[in-house]
C-alpha positions as a Markdown table, in Angstrom:
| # | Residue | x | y | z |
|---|---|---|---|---|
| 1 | Unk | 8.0 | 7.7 | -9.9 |
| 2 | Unk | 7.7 | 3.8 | -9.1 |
| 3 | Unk | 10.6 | 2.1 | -9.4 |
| 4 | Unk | 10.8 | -1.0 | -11.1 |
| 5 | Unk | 12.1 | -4.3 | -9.6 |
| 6 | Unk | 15.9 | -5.2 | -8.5 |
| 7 | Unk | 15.0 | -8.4 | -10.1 |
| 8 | Unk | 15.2 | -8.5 | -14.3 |
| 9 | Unk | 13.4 | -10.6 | -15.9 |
| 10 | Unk | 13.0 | -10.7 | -19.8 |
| 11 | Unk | 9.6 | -10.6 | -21.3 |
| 12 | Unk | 9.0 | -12.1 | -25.1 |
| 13 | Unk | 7.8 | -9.1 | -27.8 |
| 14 | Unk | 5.0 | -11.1 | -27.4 |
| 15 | Unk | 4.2 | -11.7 | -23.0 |
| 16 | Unk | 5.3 | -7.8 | -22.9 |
| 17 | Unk | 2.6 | -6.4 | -25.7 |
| 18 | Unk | -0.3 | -9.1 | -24.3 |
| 19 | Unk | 0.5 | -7.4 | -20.9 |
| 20 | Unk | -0.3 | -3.7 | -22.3 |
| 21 | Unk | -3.6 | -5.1 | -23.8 |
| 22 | Unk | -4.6 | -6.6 | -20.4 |
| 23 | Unk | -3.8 | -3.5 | -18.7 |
| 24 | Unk | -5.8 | -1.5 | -21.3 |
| 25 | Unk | -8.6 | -3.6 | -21.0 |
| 26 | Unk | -8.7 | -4.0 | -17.7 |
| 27 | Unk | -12.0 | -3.6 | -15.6 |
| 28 | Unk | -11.5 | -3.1 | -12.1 |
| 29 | Unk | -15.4 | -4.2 | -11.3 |
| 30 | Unk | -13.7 | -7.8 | -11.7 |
| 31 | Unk | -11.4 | -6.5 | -8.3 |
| 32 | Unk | -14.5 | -6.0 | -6.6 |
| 33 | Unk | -17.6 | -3.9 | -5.8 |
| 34 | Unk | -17.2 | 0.3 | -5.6 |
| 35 | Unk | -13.7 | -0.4 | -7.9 |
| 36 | Unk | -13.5 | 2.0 | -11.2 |
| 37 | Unk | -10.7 | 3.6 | -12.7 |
| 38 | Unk | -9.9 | 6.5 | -11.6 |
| 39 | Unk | -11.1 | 10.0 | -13.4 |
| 40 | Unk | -11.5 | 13.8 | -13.6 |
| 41 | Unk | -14.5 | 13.3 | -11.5 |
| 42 | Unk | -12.7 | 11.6 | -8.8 |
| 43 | Unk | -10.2 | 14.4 | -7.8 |
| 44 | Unk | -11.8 | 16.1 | -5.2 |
| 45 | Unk | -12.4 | 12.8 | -3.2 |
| 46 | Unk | -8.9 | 12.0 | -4.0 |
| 47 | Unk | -7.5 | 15.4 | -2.5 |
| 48 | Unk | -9.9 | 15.0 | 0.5 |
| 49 | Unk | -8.5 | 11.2 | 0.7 |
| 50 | Unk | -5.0 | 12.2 | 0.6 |
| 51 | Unk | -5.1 | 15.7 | 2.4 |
| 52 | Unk | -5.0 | 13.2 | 5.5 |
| 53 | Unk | -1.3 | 12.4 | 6.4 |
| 54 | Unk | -2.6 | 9.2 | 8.1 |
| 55 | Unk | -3.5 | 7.8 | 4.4 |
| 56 | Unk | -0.6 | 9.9 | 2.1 |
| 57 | Unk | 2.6 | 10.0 | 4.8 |
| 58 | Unk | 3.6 | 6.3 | 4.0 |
| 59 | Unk | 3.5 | 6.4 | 0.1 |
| 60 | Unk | 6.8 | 7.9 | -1.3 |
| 61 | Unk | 5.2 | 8.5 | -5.3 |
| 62 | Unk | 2.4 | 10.8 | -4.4 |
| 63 | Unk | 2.3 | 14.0 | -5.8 |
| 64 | Unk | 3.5 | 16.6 | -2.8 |
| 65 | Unk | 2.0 | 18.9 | -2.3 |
| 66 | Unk | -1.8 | 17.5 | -2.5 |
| 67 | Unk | -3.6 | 20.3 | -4.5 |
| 68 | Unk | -6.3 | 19.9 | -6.5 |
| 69 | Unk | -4.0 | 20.9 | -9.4 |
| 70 | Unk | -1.3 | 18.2 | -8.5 |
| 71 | Unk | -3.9 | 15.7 | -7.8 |
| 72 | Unk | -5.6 | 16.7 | -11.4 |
| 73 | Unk | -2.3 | 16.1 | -13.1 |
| 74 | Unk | -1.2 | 12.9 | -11.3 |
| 75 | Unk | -4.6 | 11.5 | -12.4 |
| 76 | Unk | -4.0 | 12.8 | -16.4 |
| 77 | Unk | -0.6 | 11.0 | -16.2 |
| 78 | Unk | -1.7 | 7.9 | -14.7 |
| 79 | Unk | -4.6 | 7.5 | -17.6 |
| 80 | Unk | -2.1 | 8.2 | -20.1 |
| 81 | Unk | -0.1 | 5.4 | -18.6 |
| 82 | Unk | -3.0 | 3.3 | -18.8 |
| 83 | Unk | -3.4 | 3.8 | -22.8 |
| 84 | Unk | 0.5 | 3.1 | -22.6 |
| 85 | Unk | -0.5 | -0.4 | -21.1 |
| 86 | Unk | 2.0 | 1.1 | -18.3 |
| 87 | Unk | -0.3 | 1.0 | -15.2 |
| 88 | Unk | -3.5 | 2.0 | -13.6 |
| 89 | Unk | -5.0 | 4.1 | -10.8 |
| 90 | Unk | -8.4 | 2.6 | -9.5 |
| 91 | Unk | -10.5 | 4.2 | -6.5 |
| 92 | Unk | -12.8 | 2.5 | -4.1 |
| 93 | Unk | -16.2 | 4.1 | -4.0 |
| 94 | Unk | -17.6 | 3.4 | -0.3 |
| 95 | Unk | -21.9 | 3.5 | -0.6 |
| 96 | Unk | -22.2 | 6.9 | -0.4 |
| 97 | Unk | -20.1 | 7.2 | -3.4 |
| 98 | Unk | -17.1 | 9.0 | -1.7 |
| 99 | Unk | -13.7 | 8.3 | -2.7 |
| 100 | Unk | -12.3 | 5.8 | 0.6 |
| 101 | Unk | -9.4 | 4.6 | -0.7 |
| 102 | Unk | -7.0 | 3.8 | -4.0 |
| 103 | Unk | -4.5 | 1.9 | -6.1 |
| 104 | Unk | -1.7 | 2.6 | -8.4 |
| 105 | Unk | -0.3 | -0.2 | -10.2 |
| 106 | Unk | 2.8 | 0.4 | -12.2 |
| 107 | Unk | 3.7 | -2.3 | -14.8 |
| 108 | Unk | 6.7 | -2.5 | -16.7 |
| 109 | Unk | 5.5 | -5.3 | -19.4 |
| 110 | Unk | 8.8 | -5.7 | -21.1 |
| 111 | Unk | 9.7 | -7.0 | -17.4 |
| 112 | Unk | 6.5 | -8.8 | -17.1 |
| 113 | Unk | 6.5 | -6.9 | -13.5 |
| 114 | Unk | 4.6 | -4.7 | -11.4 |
| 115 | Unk | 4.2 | -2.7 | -8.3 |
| 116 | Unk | 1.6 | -1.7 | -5.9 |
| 117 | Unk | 0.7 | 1.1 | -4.2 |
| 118 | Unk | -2.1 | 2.5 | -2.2 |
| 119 | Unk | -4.3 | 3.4 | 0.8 |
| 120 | Unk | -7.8 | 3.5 | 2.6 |
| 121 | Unk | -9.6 | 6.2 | 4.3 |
| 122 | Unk | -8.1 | 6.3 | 8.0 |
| 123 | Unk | -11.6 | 5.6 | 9.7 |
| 124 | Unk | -11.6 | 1.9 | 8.0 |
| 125 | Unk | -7.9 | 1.7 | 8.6 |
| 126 | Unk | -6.9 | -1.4 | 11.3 |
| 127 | Unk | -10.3 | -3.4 | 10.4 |
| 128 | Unk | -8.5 | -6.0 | 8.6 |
| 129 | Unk | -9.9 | -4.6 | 5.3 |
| 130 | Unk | -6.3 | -3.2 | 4.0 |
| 131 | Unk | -5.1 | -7.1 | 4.3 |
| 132 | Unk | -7.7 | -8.3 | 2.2 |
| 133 | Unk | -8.0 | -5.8 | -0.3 |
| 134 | Unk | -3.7 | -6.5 | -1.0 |
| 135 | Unk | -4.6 | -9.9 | -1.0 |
| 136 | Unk | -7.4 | -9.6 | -3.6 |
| 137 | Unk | -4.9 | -7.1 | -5.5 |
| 138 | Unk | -2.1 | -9.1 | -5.9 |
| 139 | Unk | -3.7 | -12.1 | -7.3 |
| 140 | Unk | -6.2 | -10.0 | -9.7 |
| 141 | Unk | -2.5 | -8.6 | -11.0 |
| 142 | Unk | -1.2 | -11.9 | -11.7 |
| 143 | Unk | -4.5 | -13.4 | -13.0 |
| 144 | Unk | -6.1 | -10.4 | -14.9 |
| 145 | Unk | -2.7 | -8.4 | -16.1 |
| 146 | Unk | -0.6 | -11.5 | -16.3 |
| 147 | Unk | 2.8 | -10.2 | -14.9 |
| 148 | Unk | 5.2 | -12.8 | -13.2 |
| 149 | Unk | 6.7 | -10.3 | -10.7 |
| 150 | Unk | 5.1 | -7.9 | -8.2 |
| 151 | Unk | 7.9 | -5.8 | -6.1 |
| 152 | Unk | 6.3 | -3.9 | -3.2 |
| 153 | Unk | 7.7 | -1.0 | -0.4 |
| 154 | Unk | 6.8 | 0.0 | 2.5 |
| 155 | Unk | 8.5 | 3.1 | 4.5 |
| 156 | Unk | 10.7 | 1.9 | 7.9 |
| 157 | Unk | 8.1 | 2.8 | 10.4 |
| 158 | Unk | 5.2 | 1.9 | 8.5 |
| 159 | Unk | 4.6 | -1.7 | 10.5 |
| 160 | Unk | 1.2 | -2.6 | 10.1 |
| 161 | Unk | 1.9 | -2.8 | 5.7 |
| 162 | Unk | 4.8 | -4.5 | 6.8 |
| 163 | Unk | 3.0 | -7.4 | 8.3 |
| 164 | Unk | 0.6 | -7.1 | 6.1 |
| 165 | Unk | 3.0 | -7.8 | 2.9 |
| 166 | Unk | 4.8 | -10.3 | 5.0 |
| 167 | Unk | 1.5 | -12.2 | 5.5 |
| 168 | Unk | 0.7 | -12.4 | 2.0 |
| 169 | Unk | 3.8 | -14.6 | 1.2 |
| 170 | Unk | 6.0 | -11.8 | -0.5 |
| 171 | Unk | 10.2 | -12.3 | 0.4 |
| 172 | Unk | 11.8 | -9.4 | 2.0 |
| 173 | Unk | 15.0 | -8.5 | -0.1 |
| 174 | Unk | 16.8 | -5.7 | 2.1 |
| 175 | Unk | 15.9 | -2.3 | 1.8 |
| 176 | Unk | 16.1 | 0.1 | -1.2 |
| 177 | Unk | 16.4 | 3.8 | -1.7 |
| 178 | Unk | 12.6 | 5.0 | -3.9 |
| 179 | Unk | 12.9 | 8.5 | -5.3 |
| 180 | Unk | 9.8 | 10.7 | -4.6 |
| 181 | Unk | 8.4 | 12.9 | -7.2 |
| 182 | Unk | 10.5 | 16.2 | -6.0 |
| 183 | Unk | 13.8 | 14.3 | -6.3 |
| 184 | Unk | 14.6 | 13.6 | -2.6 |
| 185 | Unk | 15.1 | 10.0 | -1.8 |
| 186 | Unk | 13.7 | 7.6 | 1.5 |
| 187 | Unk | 14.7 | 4.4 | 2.5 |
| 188 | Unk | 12.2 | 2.0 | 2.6 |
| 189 | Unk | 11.7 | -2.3 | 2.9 |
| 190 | Unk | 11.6 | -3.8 | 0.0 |
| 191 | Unk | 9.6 | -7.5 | -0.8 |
| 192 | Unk | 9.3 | -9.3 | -4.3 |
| 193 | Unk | 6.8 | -12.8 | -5.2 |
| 194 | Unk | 6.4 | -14.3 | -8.4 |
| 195 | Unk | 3.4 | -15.4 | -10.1 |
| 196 | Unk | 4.9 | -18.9 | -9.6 |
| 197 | Unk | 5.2 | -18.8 | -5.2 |
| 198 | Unk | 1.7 | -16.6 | -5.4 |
| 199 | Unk | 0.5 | -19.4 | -7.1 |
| 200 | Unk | 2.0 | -22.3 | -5.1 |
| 201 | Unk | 0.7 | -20.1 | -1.5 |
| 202 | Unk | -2.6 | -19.1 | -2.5 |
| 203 | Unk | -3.6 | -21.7 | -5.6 |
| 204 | Unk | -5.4 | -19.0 | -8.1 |
């Protein structure tokens, strides 16, 4: 499961239920081209996507082991977090239509907060397009799901998201311990940004 950020902040009845309607309504084409949420439809791209330890080793909430059962289920439980106005899983479509990458976003609206997960295809991996597409991420979160807090991770060896989340302006805060689904634990580097330095760094 995602774990929510070492930072509290308080969110009014009011910010955390207009944050669960955004999320709700969300439409991912607004992220970009080949975007959509993610469905039933999608689950054999996903399992082909994240059969490939290059693109699944460094994420610590992924269903383990990659089946097309588990796969099935983590997809069910992500749209039913998305009617919760608790998160969303979105796919990139490439132009054949294949599943070439994806994104969990975990919101915790009475924290106004989220986090982000995620991964391409390893063919279009070190092309510069993983930088851009957290860039365009983290400021459709704060624009489109209005959150004021995004916490990220990233696994000890797993450099080139590392610089990748240090370019985008996000503050390392130590390291944290993230439990993955089967209960074991791994020690990962841990960043937060508010809406407010996003904002001050990249002007919305």
């Amino acid at each position: 499961m995602s774990t929510p950020p070492k930072t509290v902040l308080q969110a009014s009845e009011a910010e955390a239920e207009a944050i669960r309607e955004a999320v709700r309504q969300a439409d991912p084409a607004t992220l970009g081209p080949g975007r959509a949420l993610a469905e039933m439809k999608h689950v054999p791209g996903l399992v082909a996507l994240l059969a490939d330890e290059r693109v699944s080793g460094p994420i610590y909430d992924l269903p383990r082991p990659i089946t097309p059962d588990s796969v099935a289920r983590w997809v069910a439980e992500r749209q039913a977090e998305r009617l919760a106005g608790e998160g969303l899983l979105l796919v990139t479509l490439d132009e054949a239509g294949e599943v070439a990458g994806y994104s969990h976003i975990a919101v915790w609206p009475e924290r106004s907060s989220a986090e982000l997960a995620g991964a391409i295809r390893a063919d279009l991996q070190g092309h510069g397009q993983g930088g851009v597409g957290m860039a365009r991420s983290f400021a459709w979160i704060f624009e489109h799901l209005g959150v004021r807090l995004m916490c990220l991770t990233a696994a000890l060896d797993n450099i080139r998201a590392q610089k990748g989340i240090d370019a985008a302006g996000f503050r390392r805060m130590g390291e944290r311990e993230v439990v993955r689904p089967d209960g074991t634990t791994r020690a990962s580097v841990y960043w937060e940004l508010t809406r407010e330095a996003w904002v001050k760094r990249h002007r919305l």
